[in-house]
ZALONU-84007 format. One record per residue (C-alpha): residue number from 1; residue in three letters; chain; y, x, z. Coordinates in steps of 0.25 Angstrom, whole numbers, plus 5000, padded with zeros to 4 digits. Last residue first. Layout:
! ZALONU-84007
(r NUM; 'ALA'; 'A'; (Y; X; Z));
...
//
This chain:
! ZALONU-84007
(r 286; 'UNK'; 'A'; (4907; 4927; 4662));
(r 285; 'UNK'; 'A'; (4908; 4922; 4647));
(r 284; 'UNK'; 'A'; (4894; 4925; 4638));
(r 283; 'UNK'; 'A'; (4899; 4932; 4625));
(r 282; 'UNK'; 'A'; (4891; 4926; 4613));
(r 281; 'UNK'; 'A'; (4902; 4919; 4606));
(r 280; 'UNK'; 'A'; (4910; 4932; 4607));
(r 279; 'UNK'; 'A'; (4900; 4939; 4597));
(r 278; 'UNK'; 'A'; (4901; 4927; 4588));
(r 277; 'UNK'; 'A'; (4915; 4928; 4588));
(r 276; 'UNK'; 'A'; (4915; 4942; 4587));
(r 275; 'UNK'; 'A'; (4906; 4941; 4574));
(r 274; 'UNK'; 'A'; (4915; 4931; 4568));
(r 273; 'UNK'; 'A'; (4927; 4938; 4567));
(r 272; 'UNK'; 'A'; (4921; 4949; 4562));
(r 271; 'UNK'; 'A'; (4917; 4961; 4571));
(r 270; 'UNK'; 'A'; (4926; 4973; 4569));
(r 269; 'UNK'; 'A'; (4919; 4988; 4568));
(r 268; 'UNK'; 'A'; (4921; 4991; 4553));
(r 267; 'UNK'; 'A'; (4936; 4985; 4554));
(r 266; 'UNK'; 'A'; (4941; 4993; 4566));
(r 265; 'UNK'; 'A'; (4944; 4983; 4575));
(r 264; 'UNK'; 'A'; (4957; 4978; 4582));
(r 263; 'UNK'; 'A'; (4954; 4965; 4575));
(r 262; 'UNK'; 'A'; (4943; 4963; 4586));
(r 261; 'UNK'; 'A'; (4952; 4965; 4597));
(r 260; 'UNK'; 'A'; (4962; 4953; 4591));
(r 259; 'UNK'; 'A'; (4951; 4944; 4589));
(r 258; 'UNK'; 'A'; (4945; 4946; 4603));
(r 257; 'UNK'; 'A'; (4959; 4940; 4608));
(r 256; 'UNK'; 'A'; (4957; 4930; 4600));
(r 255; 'UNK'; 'A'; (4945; 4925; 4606));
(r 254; 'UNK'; 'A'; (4949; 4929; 4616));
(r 253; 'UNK'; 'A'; (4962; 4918; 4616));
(r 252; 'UNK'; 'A'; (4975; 4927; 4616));
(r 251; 'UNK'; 'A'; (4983; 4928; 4629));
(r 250; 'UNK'; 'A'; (4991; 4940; 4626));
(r 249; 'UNK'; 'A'; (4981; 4947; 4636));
(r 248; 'UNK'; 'A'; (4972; 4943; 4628));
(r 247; 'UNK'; 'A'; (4976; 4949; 4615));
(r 246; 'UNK'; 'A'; (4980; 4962; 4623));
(r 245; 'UNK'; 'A'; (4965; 4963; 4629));
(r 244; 'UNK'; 'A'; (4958; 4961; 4613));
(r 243; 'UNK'; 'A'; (4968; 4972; 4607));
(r 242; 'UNK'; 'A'; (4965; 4980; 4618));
(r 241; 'UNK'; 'A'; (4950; 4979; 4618));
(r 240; 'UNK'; 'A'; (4950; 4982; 4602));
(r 239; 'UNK'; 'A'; (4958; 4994; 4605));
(r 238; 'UNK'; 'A'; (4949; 5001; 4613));
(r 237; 'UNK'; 'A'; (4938; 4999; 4603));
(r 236; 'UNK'; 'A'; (4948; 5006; 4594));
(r 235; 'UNK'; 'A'; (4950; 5017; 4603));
(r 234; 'UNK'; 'A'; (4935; 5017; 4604));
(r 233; 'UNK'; 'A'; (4932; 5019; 4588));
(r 232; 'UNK'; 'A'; (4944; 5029; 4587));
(r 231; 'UNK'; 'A'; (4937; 5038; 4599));
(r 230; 'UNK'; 'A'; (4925; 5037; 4591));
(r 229; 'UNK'; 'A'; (4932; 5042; 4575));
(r 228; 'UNK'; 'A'; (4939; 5053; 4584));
(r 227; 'UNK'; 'A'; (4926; 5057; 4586));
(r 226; 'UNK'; 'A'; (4920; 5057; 4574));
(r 225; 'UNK'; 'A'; (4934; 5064; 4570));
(r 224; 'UNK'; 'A'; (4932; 5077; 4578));
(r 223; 'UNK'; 'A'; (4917; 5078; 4576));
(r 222; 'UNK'; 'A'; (4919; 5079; 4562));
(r 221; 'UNK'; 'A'; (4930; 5090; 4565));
(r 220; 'UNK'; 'A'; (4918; 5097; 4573));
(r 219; 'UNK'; 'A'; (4907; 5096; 4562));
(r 218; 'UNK'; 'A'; (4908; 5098; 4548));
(r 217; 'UNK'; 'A'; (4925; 5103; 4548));
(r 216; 'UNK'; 'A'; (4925; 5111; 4558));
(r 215; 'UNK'; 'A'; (4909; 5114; 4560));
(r 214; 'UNK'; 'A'; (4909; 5119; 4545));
(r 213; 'UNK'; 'A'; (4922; 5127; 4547));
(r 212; 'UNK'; 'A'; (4919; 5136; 4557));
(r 211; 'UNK'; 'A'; (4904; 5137; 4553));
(r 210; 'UNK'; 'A'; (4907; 5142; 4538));
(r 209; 'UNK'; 'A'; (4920; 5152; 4546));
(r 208; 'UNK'; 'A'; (4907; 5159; 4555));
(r 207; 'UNK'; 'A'; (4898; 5157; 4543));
(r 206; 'UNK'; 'A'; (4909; 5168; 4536));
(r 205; 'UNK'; 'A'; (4904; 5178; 4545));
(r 204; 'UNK'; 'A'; (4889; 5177; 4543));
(r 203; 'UNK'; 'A'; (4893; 5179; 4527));
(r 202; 'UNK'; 'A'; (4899; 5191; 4532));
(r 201; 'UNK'; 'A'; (4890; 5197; 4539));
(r 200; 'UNK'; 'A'; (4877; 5194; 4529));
(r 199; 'UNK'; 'A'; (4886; 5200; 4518));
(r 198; 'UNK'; 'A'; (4888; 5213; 4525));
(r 197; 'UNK'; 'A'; (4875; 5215; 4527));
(r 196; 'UNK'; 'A'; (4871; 5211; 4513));
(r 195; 'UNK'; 'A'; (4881; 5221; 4509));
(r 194; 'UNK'; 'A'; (4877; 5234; 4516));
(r 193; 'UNK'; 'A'; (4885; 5236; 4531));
(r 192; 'UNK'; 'A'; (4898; 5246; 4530));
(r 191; 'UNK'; 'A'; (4905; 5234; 4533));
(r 190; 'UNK'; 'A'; (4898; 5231; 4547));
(r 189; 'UNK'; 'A'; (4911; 5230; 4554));
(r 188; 'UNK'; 'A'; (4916; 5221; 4545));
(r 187; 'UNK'; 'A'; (4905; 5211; 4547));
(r 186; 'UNK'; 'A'; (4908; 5210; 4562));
(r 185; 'UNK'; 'A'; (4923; 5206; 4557));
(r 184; 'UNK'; 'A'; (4918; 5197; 4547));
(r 183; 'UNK'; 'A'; (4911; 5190; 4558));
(r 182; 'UNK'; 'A'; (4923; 5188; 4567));
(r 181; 'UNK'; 'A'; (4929; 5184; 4555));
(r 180; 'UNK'; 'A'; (4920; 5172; 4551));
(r 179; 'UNK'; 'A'; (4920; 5168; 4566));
(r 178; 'UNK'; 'A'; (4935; 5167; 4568));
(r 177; 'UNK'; 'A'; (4935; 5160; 4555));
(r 176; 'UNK'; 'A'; (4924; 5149; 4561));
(r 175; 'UNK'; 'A'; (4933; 5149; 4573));
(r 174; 'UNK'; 'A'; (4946; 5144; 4563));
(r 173; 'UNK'; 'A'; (4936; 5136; 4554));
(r 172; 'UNK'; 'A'; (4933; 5129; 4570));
(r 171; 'UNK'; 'A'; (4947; 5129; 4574));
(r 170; 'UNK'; 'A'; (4950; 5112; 4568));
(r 169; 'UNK'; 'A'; (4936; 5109; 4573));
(r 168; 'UNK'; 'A'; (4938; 5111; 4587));
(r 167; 'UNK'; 'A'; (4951; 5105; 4587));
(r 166; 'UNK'; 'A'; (4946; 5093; 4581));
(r 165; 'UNK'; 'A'; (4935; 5093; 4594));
(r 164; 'UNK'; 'A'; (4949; 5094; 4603));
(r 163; 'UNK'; 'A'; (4954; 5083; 4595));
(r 162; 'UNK'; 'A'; (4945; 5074; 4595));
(r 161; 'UNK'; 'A'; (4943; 5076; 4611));
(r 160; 'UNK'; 'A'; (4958; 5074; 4611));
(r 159; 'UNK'; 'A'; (4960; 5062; 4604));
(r 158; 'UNK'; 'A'; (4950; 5054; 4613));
(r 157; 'UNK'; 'A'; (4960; 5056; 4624));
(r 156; 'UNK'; 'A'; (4971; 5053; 4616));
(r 155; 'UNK'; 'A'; (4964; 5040; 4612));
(r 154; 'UNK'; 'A'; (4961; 5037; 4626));
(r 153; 'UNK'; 'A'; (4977; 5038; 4630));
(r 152; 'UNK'; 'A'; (4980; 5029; 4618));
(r 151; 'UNK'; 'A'; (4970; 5019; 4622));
(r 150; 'UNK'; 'A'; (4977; 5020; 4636));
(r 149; 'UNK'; 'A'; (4991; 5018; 4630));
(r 148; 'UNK'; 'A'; (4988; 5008; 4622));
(r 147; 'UNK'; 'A'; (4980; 5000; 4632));
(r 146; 'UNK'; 'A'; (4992; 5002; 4642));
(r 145; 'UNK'; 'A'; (5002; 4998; 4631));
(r 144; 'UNK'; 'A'; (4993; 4984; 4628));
(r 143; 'UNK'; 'A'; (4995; 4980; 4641));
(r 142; 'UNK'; 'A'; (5008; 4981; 4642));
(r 141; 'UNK'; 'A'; (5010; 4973; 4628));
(r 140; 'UNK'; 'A'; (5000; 4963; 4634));
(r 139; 'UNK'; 'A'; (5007; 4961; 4647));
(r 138; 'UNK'; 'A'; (4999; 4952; 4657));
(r 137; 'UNK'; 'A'; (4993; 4962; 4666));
(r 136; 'UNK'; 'A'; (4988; 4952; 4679));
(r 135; 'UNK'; 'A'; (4978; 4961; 4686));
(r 134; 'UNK'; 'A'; (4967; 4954; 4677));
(r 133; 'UNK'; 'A'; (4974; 4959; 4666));
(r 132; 'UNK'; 'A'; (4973; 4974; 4668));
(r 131; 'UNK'; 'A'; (4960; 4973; 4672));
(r 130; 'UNK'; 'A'; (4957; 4969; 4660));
(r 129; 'UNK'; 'A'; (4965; 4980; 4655));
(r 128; 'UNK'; 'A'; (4956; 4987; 4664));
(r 127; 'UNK'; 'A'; (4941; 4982; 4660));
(r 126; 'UNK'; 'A'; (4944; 4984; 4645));
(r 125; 'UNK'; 'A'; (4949; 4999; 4645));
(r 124; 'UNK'; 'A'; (4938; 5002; 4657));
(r 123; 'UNK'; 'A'; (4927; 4996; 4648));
(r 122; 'UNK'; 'A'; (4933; 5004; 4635));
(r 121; 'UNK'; 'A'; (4930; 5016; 4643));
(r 120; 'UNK'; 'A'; (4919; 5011; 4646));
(r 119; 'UNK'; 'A'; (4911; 5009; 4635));
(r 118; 'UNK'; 'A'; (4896; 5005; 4641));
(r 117; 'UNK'; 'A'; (4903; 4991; 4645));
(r 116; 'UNK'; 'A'; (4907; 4988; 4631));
(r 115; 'UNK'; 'A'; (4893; 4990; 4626));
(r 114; 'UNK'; 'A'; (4886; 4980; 4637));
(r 113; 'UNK'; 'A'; (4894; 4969; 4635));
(r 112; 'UNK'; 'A'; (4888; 4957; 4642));
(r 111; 'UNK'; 'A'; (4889; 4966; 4655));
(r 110; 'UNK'; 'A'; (4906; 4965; 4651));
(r 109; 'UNK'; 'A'; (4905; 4951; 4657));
(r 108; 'UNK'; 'A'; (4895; 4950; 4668));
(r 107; 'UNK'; 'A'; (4904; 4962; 4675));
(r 106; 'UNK'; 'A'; (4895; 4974; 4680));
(r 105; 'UNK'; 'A'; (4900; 4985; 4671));
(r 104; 'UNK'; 'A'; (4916; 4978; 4670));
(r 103; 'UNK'; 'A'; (4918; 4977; 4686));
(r 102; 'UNK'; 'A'; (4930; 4976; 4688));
(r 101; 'UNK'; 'A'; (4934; 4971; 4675));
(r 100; 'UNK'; 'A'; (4924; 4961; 4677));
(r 99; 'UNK'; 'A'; (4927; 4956; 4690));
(r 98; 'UNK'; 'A'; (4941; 4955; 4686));
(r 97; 'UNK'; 'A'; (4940; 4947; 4673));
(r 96; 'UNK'; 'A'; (4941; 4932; 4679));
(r 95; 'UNK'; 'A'; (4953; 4938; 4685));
(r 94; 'UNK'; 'A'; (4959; 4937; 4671));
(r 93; 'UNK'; 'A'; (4956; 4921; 4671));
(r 92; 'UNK'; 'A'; (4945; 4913; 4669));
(r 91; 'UNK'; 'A'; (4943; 4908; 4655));
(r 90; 'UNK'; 'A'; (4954; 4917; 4648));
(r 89; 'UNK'; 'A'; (4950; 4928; 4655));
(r 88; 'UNK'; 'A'; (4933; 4926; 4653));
(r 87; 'UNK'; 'A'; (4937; 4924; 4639));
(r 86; 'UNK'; 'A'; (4945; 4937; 4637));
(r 85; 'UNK'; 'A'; (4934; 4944; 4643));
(r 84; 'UNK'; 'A'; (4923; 4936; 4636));
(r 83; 'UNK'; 'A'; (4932; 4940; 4623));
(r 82; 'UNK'; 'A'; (4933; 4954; 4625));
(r 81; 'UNK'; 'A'; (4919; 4957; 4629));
(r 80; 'UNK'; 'A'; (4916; 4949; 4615));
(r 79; 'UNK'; 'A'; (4925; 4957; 4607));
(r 78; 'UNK'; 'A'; (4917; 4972; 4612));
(r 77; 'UNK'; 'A'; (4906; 4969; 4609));
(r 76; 'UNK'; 'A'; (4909; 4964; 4597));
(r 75; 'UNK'; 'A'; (4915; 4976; 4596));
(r 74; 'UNK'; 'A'; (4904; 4984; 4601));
(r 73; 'UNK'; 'A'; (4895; 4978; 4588));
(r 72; 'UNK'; 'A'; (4906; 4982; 4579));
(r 71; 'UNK'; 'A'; (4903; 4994; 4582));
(r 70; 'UNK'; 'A'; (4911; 5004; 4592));
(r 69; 'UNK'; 'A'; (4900; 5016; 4596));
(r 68; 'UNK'; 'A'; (4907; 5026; 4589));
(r 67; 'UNK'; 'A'; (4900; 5039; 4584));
(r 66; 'UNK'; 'A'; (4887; 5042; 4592));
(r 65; 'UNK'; 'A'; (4885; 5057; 4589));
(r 64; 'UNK'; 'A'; (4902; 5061; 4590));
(r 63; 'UNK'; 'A'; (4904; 5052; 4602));
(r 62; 'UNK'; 'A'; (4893; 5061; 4608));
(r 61; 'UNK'; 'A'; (4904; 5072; 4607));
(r 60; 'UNK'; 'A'; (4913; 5064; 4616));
(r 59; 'UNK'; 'A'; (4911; 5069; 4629));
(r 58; 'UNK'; 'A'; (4912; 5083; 4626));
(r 57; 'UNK'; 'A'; (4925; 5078; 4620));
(r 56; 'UNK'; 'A'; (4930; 5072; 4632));
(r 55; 'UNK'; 'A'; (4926; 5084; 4639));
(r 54; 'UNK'; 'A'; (4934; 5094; 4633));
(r 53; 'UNK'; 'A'; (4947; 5086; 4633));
(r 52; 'UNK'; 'A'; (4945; 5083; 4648));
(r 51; 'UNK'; 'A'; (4944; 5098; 4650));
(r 50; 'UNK'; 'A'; (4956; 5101; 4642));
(r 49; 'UNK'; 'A'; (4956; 5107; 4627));
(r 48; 'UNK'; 'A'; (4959; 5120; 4620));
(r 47; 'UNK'; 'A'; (4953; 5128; 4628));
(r 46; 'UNK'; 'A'; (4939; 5121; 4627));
(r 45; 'UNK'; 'A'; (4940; 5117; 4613));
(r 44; 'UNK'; 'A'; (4943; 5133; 4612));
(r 43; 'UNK'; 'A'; (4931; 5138; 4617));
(r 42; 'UNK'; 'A'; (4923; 5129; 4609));
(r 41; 'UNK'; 'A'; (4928; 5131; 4597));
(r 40; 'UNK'; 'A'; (4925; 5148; 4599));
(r 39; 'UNK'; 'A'; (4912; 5147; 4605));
(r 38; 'UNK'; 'A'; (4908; 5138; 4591));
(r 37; 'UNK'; 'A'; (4914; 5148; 4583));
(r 36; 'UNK'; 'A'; (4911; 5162; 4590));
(r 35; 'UNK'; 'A'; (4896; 5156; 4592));
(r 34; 'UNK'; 'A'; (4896; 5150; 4579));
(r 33; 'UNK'; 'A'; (4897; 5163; 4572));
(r 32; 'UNK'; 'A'; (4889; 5169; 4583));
(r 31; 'UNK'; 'A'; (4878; 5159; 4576));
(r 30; 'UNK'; 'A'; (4878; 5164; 4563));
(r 29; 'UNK'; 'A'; (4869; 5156; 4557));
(r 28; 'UNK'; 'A'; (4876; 5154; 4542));
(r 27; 'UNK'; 'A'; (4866; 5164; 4537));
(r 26; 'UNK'; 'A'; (4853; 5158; 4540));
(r 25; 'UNK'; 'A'; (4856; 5146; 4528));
(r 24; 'UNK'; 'A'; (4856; 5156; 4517));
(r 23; 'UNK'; 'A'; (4865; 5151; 4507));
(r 22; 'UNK'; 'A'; (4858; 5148; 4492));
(r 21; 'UNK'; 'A'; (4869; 5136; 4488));
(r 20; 'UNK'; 'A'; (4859; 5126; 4493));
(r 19; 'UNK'; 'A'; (4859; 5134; 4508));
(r 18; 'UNK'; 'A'; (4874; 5131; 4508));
(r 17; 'UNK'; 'A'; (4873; 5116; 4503));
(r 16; 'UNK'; 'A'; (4863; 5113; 4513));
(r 15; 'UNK'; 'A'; (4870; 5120; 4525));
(r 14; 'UNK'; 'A'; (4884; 5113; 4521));
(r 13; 'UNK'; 'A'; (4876; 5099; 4518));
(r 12; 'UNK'; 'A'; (4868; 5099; 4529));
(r 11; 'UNK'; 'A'; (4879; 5103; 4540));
(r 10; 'UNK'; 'A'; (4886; 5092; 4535));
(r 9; 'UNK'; 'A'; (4876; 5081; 4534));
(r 8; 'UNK'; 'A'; (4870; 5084; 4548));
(r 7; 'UNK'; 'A'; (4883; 5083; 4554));
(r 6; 'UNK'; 'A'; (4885; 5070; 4547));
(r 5; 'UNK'; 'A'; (4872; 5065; 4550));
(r 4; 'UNK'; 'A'; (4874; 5069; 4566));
(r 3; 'UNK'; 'A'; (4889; 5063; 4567));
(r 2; 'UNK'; 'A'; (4883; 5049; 4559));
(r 1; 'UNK'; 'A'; (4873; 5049; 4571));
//
């Protein structure tokens, strides 16, 4: 939505303020422009990157329309499933956890957390470091390396789809260039043209380094950071889960356990103190 208003915002502005100065708004459609400048990004985001590469980022443009969909809500979320795990092991003991770690989409436990469930990637992250445990892991620093290293590895992998978009945007003034003097080129061989001729070509030339720059900086690099901003969000989810499974495996209460996830939070999306405690107070133990 925010992407849509925003797009919308920049795309008025530059064609309203263009058309207020008197500029005829027909003569910016040069759609061979945008051929040689779009066929031309395109063609080198697919050299420039592997397969995987190529479809992660397909993948990820709708990332772009929806934004993040961590809110303090999913956090709650979130805290409570951490505590009725954590209380369900301290209650009955890490086998307790088995059956639903097996089995996390029919388990009675993560069923009472709808949100979580749909995430699966963060599912697998949580079901098999409880695994982990269940199989008789009792080294928290050990522990904490793997999760490091695996959060790290989903971070490069995130890096390189915004990086290959950023790439995108960093060569499109360079196509828009390749496009202004491709024109100029066609125009100079009708020099011996009258003026308004001559002028029409050439101002149809210059769209070519307008368009290359306008989608840079008004559209691709944009898309570069709102995504960045989405990966950021779910590393951070991914964070909280760890900082709430290393404090019980060093044998914390769950309450405060939950405590130390929730001060891993970004301060616009972390519940209060209260709120969690109310949330948890809810949770029904399996």
């Amino acid at each position: 939505m925010f992407f849509l208003v925003g797009l919308a915002t920049v795309f008025a502005c530059v064609l309203g303020g263009y058309m207020a100065l008197g500029g005829k708004l027909m003569v910016l459609w040069q759609p061979f422009e945008l051929v040689i400048i779009g066929g031309a990004a395109l063609g080198a985001f697919i050299i420039a990157n592997p397969r995987p590469v190529l479809k992660r980022v397909a993948g990820s443009l709708g990332y772009i329309m929806k934004g993040s969909r961590y809110s303090k809500e999913s956090y709650l979320e979130l805290l409570s499933l951490l505590y009725s795990v954590f209380k369900l092991s301290k209650s009955k003991g890490m086998v307790a956890l088995e059956q639903h770690v097996e089995n996390p989409t029919e388990s009675k436990l993560f069923q009472q957390f709808p949100n979580f469930t749909k995430d699966k990637h963060a599912l697998v992250f949580l079901c098999d470091y409880l695994r982990l445990l269940t199989m008789g892991t009792e080294n928290p620093h050990e522990v904490e390396t793997l999760m490091d290293e695996e959060i790290e590895t989903h971070h490069h992998e995130h890096e390189q789809v915004v990086g290959a978009v950023q790439n995108i945007a960093d060569g499109l003034p360079a196509l828009g260039i390749v496009a202004a003097v491709l024109g100029v080129i066609k125009t100079m061989g009708s020099i011996t043209e009258p003026p308004e001729v001559l002028g029409k070509l050439i101002g149809g030339a210059l769209v070519g380094t307008f368009l290359g720059v306008l989608l840079a900086y008004g559209m691709v690099g944009p898309m570069g950071n709102a995504l960045k901003a989405t990966f950021d969000a779910e590393g951070k989810y991914l964070q909280c889960i760890k900082a709430g499974l290393l404090a019980h495996l060093q044998g914390y209460a769950p309450a405060i356990a939950v405590e130390f996830a929730r001060k891993a939070l970004l301060s616009d999306v972390r519940p209060t103190f209260y709120e969690v405690e109310e949330a948890t107070g809810k949770v029904v133990l399996v």
